[in-house]
C-alpha positions, 0 to 999 in steps of 0.5 A, a space after each residue: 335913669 336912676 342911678 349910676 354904675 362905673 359913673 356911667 349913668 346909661 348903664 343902668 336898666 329901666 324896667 318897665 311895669 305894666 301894672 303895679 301888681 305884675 312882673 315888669 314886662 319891659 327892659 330898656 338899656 343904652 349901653 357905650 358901644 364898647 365890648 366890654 359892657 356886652 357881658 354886663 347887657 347879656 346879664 341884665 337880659 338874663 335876669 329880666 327873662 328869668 324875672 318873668 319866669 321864661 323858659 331856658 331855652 326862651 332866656 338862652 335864644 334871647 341872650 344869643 340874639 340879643 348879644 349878637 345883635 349888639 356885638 355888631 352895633 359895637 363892633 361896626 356902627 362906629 369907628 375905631 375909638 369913636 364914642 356911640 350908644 347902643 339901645 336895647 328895648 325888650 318887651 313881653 306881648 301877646 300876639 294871636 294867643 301867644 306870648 313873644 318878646 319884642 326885641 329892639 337893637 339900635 345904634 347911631 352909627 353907620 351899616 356895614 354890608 357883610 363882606 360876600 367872604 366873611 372868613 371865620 366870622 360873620 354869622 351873627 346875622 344867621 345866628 340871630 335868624 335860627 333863634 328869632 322870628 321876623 327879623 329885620 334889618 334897617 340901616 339908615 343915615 341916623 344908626 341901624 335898628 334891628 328888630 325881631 321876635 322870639 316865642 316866649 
């Protein structure tokens, strides 16, 4: 993916151009499910919302779903101590007159259902919905892919 980063050839982003003369208008990165590449991820949303000069508050929305999003993926799709990905895709569209960015979270391990009394925790889900539009959620045999839009 062009590069390495701690020797990790996955933690580099791709950054998509639409066309030589415009802004990239996509981020794809595959990070380890491991908390400590969270922040490094957070980062690069950042940096890639800003490059397309997004609001603040669009880049703030973005970083808090996406980073939920993700938190979840390493905190529950794999066991302790086993190795897993998480796929990040973003990308900047129009849809009936408005700008969005699309966003796709994925990873290869297995759903966990909410507990029905999550404590102190357990609120990404809703934080994610209070920030984005159409969420979904699709846990399957293969990962679970989460996907939403937020108003750019």
């Amino acid at each position: 993916m062009g590069g390495t980063v701690d020797g990790q050839e996955r933690d580099v982003p791709r950054w998509t151009l639409a066309d030589p003369d415009s802004p990239a208008t996509g981020l794809t990165l595959e990070v380890p499910a491991d908390a400590t590449r969270l922040a490094p991820m957070r980062r690069a949303v950042v940096a890639w919302a800003r490059a397309l000069d997004l609001s603040e508050e669009t880049v703030a929305d973005l970083q808090l779903a996406v980073g939920e999003a993700a938190a979840n993926s390493v905190e529950h799709a794999y066991p302790a101590g086993a190795a897993g990905l998480v796929e990040l895709a973003l990308q900047l569209r129009r849809r009936r007159g408005r700008r969005l960015v699309m966003v796709r979270v994925r990873d290869h391990g297995r759903w966990r259902s909410p507990p029905a009394d999550p404590g102190y925790r357990g609120r990404g889900l809703a934080m994610i919905r209070a920030v984005a539009h159409d969420v979904a959620i699709d846990p399957g045999p293969r990962g679970t892919e989460v996907t939403f839009s937020v108003p750019a």
